[in-house]
PLY file of the C-alpha trace (Angstrom):
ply
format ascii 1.0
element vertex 41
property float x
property float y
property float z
element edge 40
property int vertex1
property int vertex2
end_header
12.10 9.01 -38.31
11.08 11.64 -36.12
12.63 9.91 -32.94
16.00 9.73 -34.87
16.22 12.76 -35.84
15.19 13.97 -32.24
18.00 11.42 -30.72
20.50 13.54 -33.13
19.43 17.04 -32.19
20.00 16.49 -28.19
23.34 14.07 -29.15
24.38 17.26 -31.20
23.52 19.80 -28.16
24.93 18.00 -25.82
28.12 17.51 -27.21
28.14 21.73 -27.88
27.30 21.90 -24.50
30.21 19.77 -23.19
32.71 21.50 -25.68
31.82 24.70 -24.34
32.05 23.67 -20.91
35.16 22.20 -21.74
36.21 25.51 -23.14
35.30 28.10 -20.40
37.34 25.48 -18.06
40.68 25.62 -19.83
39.68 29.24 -20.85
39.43 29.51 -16.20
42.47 27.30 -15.81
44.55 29.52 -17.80
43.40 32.86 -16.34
43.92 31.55 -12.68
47.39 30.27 -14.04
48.08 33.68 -15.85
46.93 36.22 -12.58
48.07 33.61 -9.76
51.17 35.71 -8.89
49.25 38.65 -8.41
47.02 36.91 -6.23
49.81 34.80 -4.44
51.50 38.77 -3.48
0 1
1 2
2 3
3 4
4 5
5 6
6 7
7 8
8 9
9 10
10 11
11 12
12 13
13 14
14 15
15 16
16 17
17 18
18 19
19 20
20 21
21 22
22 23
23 24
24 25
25 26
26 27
27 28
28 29
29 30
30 31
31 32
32 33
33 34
34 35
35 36
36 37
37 38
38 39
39 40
């Protein structure tokens, strides 16, 4: 019982974890997309 419910906790954090990441790297791709001309000049 005690493994499972270990098993679930880290299945459950890592699958934050990856949404997050997921999130900061559309929330990056949009910033460079958004400030590229400025960059580009």
């Amino acid at each position: 019982m005690s493994i499972i419910s270990v098993v679930n906790l880290f299945t459950n954090y890592s699958l934050k974890v990856k949404y997050f990441l997921d999130v900061e790297k559309r929330k990056g791709r949009n910033s460079n997309h958004r400030f590229y001309p400025f960059y580009a000049k």
